[in-house]
C-alpha positions in Angstrom: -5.0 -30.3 1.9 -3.9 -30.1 -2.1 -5.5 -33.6 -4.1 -6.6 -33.9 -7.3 -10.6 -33.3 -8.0 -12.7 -36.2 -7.3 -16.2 -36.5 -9.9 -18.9 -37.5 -7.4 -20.9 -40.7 -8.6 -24.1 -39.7 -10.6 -27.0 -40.3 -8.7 -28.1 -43.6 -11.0 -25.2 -45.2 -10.5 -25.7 -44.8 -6.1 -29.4 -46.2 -6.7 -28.1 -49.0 -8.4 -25.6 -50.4 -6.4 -27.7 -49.7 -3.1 -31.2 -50.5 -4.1 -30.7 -53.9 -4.7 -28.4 -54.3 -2.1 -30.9 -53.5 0.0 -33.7 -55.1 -1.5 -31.2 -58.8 -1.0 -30.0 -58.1 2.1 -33.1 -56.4 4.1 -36.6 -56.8 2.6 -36.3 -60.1 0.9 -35.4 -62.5 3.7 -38.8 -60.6 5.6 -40.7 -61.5 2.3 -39.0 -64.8 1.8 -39.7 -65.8 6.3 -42.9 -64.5 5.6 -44.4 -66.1 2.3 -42.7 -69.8 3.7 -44.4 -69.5 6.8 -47.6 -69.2 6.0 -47.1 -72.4 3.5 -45.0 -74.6 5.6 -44.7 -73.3 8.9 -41.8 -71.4 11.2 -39.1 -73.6 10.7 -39.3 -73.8 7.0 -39.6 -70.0 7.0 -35.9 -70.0 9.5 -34.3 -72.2 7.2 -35.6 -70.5 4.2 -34.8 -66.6 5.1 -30.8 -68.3 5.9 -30.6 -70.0 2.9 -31.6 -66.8 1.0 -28.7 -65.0 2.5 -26.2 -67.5 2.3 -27.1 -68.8 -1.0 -26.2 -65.1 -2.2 -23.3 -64.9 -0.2 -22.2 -68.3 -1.7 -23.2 -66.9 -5.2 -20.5 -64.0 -4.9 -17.7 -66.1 -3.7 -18.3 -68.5 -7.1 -18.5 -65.3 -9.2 -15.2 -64.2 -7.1 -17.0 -60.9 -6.6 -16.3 -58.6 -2.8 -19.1 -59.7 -0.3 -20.7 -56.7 1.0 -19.7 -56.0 4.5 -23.4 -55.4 5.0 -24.5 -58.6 3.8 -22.0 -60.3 6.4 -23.8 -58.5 9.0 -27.1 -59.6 7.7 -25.7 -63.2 7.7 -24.6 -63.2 11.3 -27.5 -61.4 12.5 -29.7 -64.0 10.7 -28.0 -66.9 11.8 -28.4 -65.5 15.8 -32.6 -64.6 15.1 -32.5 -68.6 13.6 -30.7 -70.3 16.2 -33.1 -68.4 19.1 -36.2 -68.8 16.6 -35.4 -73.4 16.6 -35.0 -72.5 20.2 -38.3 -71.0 21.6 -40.1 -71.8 18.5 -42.1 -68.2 18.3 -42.3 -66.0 15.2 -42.6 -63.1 17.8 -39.1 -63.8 19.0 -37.8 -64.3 15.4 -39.2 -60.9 14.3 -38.3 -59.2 17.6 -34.5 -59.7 17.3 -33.9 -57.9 14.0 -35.2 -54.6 16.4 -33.1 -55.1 19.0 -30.1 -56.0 17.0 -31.0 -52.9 14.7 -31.2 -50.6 18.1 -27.9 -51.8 19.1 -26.3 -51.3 15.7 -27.5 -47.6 16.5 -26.0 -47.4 19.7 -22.9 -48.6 18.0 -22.5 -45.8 15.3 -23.3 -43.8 18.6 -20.0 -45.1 20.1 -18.0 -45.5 16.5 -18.7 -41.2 16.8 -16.9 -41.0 20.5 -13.9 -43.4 19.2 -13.8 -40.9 16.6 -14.2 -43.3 13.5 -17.8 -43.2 12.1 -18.6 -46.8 11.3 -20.4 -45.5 7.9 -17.3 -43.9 6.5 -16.1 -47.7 6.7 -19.8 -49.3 5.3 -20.0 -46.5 3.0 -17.4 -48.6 0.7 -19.9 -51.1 0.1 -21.8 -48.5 -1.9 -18.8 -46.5 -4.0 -14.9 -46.5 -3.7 -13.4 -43.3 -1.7 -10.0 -42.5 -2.6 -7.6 -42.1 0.4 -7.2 -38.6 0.3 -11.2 -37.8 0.1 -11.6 -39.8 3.1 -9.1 -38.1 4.8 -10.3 -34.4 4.2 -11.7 -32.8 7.8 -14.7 -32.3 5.1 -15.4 -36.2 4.5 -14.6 -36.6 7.8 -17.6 -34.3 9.3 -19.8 -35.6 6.9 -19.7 -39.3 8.1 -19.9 -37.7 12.0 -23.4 -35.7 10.9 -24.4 -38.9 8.4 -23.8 -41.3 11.5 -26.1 -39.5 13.8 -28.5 -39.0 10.9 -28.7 -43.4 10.5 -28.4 -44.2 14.1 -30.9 -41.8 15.2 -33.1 -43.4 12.0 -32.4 -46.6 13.1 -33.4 -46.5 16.6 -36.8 -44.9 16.6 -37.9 -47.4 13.2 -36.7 -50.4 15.4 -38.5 -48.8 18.6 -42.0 -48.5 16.6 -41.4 -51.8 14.8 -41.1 -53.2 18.2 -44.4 -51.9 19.1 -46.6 -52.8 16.3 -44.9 -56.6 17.1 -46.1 -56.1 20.3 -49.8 -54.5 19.3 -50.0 -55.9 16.4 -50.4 -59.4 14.1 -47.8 -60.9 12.2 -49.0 -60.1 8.7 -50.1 -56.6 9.9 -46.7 -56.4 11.5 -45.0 -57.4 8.2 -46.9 -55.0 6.0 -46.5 -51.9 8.3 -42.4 -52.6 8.9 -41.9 -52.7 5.1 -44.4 -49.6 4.4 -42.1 -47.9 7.6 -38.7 -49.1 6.9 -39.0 -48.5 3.1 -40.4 -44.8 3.5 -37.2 -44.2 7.0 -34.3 -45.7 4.6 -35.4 -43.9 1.7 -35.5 -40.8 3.2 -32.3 -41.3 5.2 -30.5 -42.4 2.2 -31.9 -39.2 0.0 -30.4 -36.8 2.8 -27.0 -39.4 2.8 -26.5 -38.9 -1.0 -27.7 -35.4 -1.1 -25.1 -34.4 1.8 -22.1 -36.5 -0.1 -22.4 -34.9 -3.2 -23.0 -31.5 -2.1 -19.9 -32.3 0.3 -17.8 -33.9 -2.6 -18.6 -30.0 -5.2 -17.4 -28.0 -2.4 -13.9 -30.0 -2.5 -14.0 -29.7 -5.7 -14.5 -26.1 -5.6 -11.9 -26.0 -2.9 -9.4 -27.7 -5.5 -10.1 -25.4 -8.1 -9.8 -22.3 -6.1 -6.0 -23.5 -4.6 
């Protein structure tokens, strides 16, 4: 396939858009539930982690800046662990649904692979603009199918052992040991995400320059 040679975004530039977009959208509503429930109790600590979310999402829209895709998935999947949280009135089952939903978001890149349309090529977006013809290059395309199995099979076996140090474990114990897990499993994931999309993004290059 002939196109033009796309420049692969410097490293920096990756780390700076997803950091803190992971930072917003995944450790601070933990840190924000967290700190308000030990200072006001689990209902504060629901209606604090939402408004923490939706406040940013709100704070976009004014700005008329895009609203990650990611972030709406943290919105909705916040809004479901609040409304059962008011409901049975346990932290456990608060913290417990995050896991669950995270599995399932792993079982659903599973299936996005045998519909043939790897859900990260879509979420990948969030983090740096594709043009039409990278995405399209069988390349690209067996990146996000390798990348996929990579996250999903990250996901699932964090949210499994999250699940049982919930289970084994006390809430502040719990709290400290997700962060210290998720922080080292994402970093890692995202390090071999980047490192595959770059080196995928020379050799197209290369493949451009060669034709």
């Amino acid at each position: 396939m002939d196109h033009q040679p796309f420049t692969p975004p410097h490293l920096p530039s990756l780390l700076r858009q997803a950091v803190p977009m992971l930072i917003e959208g995944v450790f601070a509503p933990l840190a924000v539930f967290y700190a308000t429930l030990t200072l006001i109790g689990l209902n504060g600590a629901l209606v604090a982690a939402l408004a923490w979310v939706y406040l940013g999402m709100l704070w976009r829209v004014v700005r008329r800046t895009r609203v990650p895709g990611t972030m709406v998935l943290t919105a909705v999947a916040l809004t479901t662990q609040a409304a059962l949280g008011f409901w049975t009135g346990s932290a456990v089952v608060y913290l417990i649904q995050p896991e669950v939903g995270t599995i399932c978001l792993g079982l659903v890149l599973l299936a996005s692979l045998r519909l043939r349309r790897p859900l990260l090529a879509k979420l990948a977006q969030d983090f740096v603009h594709l043009p039409a013809f990278v995405l399209k290059h069988e390349r690209v395309r067996q990146f996000f199918v390798r990348v996929t199995l990579l996250w999903a099979f990250v996901l699932i076996a964090n949210s499994a052992g999250n699940i049982w140090l919930l289970l084994n474990e006390s809430i502040g114990s719990f709290m400290l040991l997700r962060t210290v897990a998720m922080a080292a499993a994402m970093g890692l994931a995202i390090a071999v995400s980047v490192w595959g999309f770059r080196r995928v993004l020379h050799r197209l290059n290369l493949d451009a320059a060669t034709a």
